[in-house]
LOKETOR-147475 format. One record per residue (C-alpha): residue in one letter; x, y, z. Coordinates in steps of 0.05 Angstrom, whole numbers, plus 5000, padded with zeros to 4 digits. Example, Ala and Ser with C-alpha at 12.3 -4.5 7.8 and 13.67 -1.06 7.14 Angstrom:
<rs>
A524649105156 S527349795143 
</rs>
This chain:
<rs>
X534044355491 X533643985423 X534143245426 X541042985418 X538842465364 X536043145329 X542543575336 X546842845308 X542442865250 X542043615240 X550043565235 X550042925189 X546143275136 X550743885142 X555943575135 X552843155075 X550743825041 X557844045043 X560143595000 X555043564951 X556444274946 X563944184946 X564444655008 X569444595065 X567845125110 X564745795110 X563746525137 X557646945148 X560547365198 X554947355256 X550646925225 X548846315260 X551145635234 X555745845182 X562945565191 X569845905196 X573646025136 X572346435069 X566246885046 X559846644998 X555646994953 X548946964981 X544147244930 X539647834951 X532247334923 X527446924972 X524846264964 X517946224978 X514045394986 X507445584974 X501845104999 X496645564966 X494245775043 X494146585052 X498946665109 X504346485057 X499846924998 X500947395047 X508147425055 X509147344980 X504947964978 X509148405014 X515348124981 X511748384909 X509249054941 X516249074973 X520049074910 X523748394928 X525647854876 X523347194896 X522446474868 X515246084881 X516345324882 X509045124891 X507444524929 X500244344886 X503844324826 X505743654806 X512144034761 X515344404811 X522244334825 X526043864880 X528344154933 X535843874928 X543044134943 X544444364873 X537544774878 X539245164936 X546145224925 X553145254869 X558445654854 X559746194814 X567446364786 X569445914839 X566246324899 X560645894938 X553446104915 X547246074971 X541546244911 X537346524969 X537546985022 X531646745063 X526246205056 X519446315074 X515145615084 X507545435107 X510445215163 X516444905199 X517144305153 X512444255101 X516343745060 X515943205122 X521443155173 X526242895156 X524642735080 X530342815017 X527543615012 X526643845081 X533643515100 X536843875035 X533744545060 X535544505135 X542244325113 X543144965063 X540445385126 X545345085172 X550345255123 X550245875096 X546546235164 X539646265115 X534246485170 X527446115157 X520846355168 X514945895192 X508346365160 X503845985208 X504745405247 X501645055318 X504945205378 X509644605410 X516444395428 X519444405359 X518345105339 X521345275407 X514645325449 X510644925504 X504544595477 X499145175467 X496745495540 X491145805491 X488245655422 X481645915397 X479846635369 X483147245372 X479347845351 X479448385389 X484748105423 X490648635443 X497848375427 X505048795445 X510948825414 X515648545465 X521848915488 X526548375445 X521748635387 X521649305394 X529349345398 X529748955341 X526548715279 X519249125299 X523249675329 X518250115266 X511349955317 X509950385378 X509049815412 X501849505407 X496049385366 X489449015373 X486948445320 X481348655288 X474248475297 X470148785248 X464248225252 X462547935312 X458347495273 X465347185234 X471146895270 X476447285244 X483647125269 X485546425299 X491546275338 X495945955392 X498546235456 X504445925484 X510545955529 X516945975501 X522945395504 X530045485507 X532945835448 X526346185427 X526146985436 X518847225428 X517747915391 X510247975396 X505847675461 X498247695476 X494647605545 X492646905567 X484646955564 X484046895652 X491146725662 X494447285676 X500447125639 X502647225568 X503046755510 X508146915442 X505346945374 X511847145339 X518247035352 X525046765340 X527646045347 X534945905348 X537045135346 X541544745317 X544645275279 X539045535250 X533146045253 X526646055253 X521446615262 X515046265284 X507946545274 X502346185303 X496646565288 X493246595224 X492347165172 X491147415108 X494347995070 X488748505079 X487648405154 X490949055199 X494248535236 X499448225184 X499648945156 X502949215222 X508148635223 X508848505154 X515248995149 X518548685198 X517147905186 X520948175116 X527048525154 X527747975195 X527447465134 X532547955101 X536248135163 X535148825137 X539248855073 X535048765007 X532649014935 X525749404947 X523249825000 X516450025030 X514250665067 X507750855087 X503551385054 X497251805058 X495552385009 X488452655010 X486153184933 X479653474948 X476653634890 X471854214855 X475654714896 X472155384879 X465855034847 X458855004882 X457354154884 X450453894880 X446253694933 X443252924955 X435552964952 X432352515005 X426452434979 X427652294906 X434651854933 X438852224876 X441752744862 X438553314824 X442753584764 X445252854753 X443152444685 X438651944721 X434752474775 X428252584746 X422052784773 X423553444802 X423654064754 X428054504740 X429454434815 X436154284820 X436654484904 X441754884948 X448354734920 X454254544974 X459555134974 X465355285027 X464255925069 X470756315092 X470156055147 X470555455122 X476655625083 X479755955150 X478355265190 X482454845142 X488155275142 X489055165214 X486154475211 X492054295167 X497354695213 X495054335284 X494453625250 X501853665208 X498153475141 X497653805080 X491653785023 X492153834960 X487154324925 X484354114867 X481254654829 X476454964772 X477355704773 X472855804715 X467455584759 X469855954819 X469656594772 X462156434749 X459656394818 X463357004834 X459757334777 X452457104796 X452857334873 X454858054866 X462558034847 X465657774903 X468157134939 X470857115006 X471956355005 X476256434957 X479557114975 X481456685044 X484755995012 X487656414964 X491156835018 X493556175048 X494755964977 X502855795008 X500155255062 X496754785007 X498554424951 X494254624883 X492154084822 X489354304758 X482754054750 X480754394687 X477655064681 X469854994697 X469754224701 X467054024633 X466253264609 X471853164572 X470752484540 X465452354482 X458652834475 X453052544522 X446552434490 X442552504559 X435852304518 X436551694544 X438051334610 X443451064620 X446451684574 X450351414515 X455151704464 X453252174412 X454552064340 X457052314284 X453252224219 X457951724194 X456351314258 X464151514293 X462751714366 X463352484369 X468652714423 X470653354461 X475353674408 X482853754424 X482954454425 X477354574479 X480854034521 X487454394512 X483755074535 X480854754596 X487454544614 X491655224600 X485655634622 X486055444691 X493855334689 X494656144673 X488756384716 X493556024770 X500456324754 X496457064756 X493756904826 X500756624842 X497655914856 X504755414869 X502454944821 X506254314781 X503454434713 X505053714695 X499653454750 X492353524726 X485753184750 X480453144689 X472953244719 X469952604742 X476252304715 X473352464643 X476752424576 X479751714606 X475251134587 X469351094622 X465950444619 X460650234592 X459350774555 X466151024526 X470250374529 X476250794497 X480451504518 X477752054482 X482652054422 X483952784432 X485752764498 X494052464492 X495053104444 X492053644490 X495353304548 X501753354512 X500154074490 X499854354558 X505853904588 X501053514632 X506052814646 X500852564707 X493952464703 X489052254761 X484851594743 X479551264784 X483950674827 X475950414825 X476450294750 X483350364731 X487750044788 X494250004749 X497650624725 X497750564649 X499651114589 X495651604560 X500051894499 X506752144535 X503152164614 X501851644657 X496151544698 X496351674777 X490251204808 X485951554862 X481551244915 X474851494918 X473251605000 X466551315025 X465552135049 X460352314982 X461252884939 X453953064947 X453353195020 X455053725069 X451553485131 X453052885176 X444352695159 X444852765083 X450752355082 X447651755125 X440551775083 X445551695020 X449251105052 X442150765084 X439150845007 X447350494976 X448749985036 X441049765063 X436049235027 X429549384996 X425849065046 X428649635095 X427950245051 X434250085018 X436250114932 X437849344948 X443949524900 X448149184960 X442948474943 X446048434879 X452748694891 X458448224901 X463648654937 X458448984983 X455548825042 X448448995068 X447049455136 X443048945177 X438549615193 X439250325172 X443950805202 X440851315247 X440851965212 X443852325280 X449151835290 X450651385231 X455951855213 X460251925275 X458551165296 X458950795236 X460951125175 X467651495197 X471350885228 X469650435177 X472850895115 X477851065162 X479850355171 X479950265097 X484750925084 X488950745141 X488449995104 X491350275046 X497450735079 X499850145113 X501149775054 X507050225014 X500950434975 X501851154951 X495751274912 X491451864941 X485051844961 X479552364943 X473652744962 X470853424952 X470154084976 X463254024997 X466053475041 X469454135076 X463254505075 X457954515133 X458353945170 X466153825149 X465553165147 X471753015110 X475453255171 X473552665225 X475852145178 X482252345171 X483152565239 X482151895265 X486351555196 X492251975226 X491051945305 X490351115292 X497251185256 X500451575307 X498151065353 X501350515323 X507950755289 X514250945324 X516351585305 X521951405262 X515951135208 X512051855189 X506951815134 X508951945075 X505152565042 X506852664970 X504253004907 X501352724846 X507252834808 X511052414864 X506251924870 X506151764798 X514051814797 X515051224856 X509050764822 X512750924746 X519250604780 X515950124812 X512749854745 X520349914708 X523649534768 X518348974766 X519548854696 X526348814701 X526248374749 X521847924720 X525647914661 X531747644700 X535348304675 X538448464763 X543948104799 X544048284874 X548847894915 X552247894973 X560147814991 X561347935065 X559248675081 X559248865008 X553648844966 X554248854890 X547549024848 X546749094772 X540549234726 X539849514655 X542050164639 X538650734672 X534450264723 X532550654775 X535050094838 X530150024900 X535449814967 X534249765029 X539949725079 X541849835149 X543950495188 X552050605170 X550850285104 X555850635045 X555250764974 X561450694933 X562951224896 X568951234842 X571751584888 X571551454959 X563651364991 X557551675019 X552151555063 X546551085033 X539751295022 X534751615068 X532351425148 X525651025150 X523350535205 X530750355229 X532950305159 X536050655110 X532750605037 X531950934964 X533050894888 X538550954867 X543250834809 X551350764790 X554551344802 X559151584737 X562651114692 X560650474751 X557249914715 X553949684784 X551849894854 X556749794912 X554849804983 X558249715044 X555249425101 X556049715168 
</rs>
């Protein structure tokens, strides 16, 4: 129970902030600490104190990814605003204003109980029924919980989503997850273990280390009219942990109505479809055929090719695991090989009998370089020049015939392809640094000629979508499974020459590499693969699909090829998922042309809201959003949730994760969005 001098003063200040505010009384219907009478506004933005520490980075984060308009006041900088009544709170047209709809701080008071600021803020919260959330904070009596039973590390440690939890706010998890512990070497994750108090309801619990028992790590705090949802362990915005809760620490924040929504995705192109790929020498550690592989001949080795059997396997690879591919494919050099081994191609004959169970991406006709001329005389190669010193470039037309080439040679094999999607070989034709530090010129006009409106880019290089001419880039990220490998051996000597030092046989390219990390010893040629390799890119794609990232990830057809070792990898990416998600949150799998659709309204919603160009508020159960014309409006709501129509209503959106979400705009001659709350 809170101490009575507490609840006296928690009541003063209310009372105090109701008058500053020129408030009497209030209504949020449920909502705790709201007072009986008429309805406010509460606007659909979060306040976010920011200490500069990563929990809060990290909620901030998913607020951004989220789609979420929020205000930073930032406690390092010596001109940020005070925290007062007339911040948090006015009126508008004579109808009380709450400026926020949830506050997110470092922890439970980070302005100093009971200082000017944290006084004005608990008061607001009291209020208006504004739930709080405490990004990371030590466990004891006023955050709801007995002094810590447990504090000290936490990888590897396995944590559930309670019963309160999973009916609730986390309802989206299947029910538990471990923290990760990818170093044993690094402490990782640090937190506290505690019982909880009177008024606290805890959503996620771990084991006491030897107890027996169970400690809470997140949960809900109810007390003197207010709310508080408590995390005490620590975190940063990449970790698996805080990606698993990070939806609902945002529905809770919101109670489950606000601008934005997130989804989970996974999309994997495999490129060269058709085409032979080169092969990793391990004795020269390159690969022959490429720029910078000297030193053996004309010997270019056994190329990497899918069999029909091959072809066969991933056809009822993709039917037993529920996942589609996309196909990304050069039929000029699936003709060619045809051609030089007798006329015919059962690979191909096979996928293109299944041609209905994939998805297919133009990836031009025999996969030329489509940026400027390479002058190979030289390593690195550089651009070629014209006389007049003007970098010469792949001409418009032969881009343009790459593109339609392939694009008809489809339609006559009946190929269900989106003619606006198209993947340029190695990306090419985009900039490609250092070399080519601008697109080909030509390329916007062929693109334009052939209707292309999406093309892929290298998330590596390019990470933000941008224009090229009339299309728009769709970033892919390259898998850790090489291009150049078709057996589980050649693809750990490849990784041991990348990832291991000099000293050990190694390029030593991860010595002088920042954002990589050197193998303390080698892989083992018969293992490295399965042991090592797999469930560390796994992590990273599964990394990525947890964080309403669409972007697809790519690899090749070799990677399908002999030792299939594209297969493993995603295996585990979507058993791991299965594992943690409830069934109501499926993995996205979209298209290119999809993918570059949701991150194109993604970028035109972030705009406008940064431009202060959206009002979201809410009345009551109605909600009331506006935006410029022809905004495409990201809303997330609960089940039962309405759309006003000019006309009577329909249901809202589409089911994900207990929610109900989409874009959406006004509907006829409406100036704004109405919803109606269930």
């Amino acid at each position: 129970m809170a101490h009575p001098a507490r609840m006296w003063r928690t009541a003063k200040n209310a009372a105090a902030f109701l008058a500053a505010t020129g408030l009497t009384a209030l209504s949020l219907g449920a909502a705790p600490g709201a007072a009986a009478a008429g309805e406010p506004r509460i606007d659909l933005r979060v306040l976010v104190v920011d200490n500069g520490d990563s929990p809060v980075q990290a909620i901030t984060a998913q607020l951004k990814s989220t789609g979420i308009p929020y205000t930073v006041v930032d406690l390092n900088s010596a001109s940020r605003p005070t925290i007062t009544a007339a911040f948090l709170a006015d009126t508008v047209n004579g109808t009380p204003r709450a400026r926020f709809q949830g506050v997110v701080l470092p922890n439970e008071a980070p302005f100093g109980a009971g200082s000017a600021e944290q006084t004005a803020l608990e008061a607001y919260e009291n209020t208006y029924g504004i739930p709080q959330v405490d990004a990371y904070t030590w466990a004891h009596p006023e955050v709801g919980l007995d002094y810590a039973s447990y504090a000290g590390s936490l990888d590897g440690q396995q944590a559930s989503v309670s019963t309160a939890g999973r009916t609730g706010w986390f309802g989206y998890l299947d029910g538990g997850f471990t923290f990760e512990d990818n170093s044993p070497a690094i402490g990782e994750s640090y937190g506290y273990l505690a019982a909880p108090r009177a008024g606290y309801t805890s959503y996620v619990d771990a084991p006491l280390p030897g107890d027996g028992g169970t400690g809470s790590l997140v949960g809900e705090y109810a007390h003197d009219g207010r709310r508080e949802l408590v995390v005490t362990f620590a975190y940063n915005q990449y970790q698996q942990q805080f990606r698993l809760l990070a939806r609902g620490i945002v529905e809770w924040l919101t109670q489950g109505i606000h601008l934005g929504q997130a989804r989970n995705y996974f999309a994997v192109h495999v490129d060269d479809v058709f085409a032979p790929d080169a092969r990793w020498d391990a004795e020269r550690n390159c690969t022959p055929g490429d720029i910078d592989c000297v030193g053996g001949g004309d010997d270019d080795g056994t190329p990497i090719r899918m069999t029909e059997a091959d072809a066969a396997y991933a056809a009822q690879w993709q039917q037993e695991n529920g996942f589609t591919m996309d196909m990304v494919y050069n039929a000029g050099a699936g003709e060619e090989w045809k051609t030089e081994n007798g006329g015919t191609d059962a690979m191909a004959d096979r996928l293109l009998a299944d041609k209905a169970r994939y998805r297919w991406i133009n990836h031009t006709y025999t996969h030329p370089f489509l940026g400027c001329v390479q002058d190979t005389s030289t390593v690195p190669w550089s651009c070629a020049k014209n006389a007049d010193g003007s970098t010469q470039y792949m001409s418009r037309a032969d881009i343009s015939a790459q593109i339609r080439d392939n694009d008809n040679w489809a339609a006559a094999k009946g190929l269900p392809i989106d003619r606006t999607e198209l993947v340029t070989g190695e990306h090419s034709g985009l900039k490609t640094l250092p070399q080519q530090p601008e697109d080909n010129p030509n390329l916007a006009g062929a693109l334009s000629d052939n209707g292309v409106r999406w093309i892929a880019s290298d998330n590596s290089r390019e990470p933000e979508q941008r224009a090229v001419g009339r299309a728009l880039t769709v970033p892919r990220y390259p898998m850790n499974v090489y291009y150049n490998t078709g057996t589980k051996a050649e693809m750990a000597d490849e990784y041991n020459w990348i990832y291991t030092s000099q000293a050990d046989g190694g390029s030593g390219i991860c010595e002088n590499n920042a954002s990589s990390t050197c193998l303390a010893e080698p892989l083992d040629p018969d293992t490295g693969y399965d042991d090592h390799i797999v469930p560390q890119e796994a992590r990273t794609d599964l990394g990525h699909a947890i964080s309403n990232d669409p972007r697809p990830h790519y690899a090749h057809q070799s990677n399908l090829a002999e030792d299939r070792l594209l297969y493993p990898v995603m295996e585990k990416v979507l058993t791991d998922y299965e594992a943690l998600f409830a069934d109501n949150t499926p993995l996205q799998n979209l298209r290119q042309s999809a993918i570059g659709t949701e991150l194109q309204r993604r970028a035109a919603w972030q705009a406008a809201v940064a431009a202060n160009k959206v009002t979201a508020y809410r009345i009551g159960t109605t909600v009331t959003i506006t935006a410029p014309n022809g905004t495409q409006i990201p809303v997330t709501a609960p089940e039962g949730t309405k759309k006003q129509q000019l006309i009577g209503s329909s249901v809202f959106g589409t089911p994900y994760a207990g929610s109900r979400s989409d874009w959406t705009t006004p509907t006829g001659l409406q100036t704004s969005v109405t919803l109606r709350l269930p």
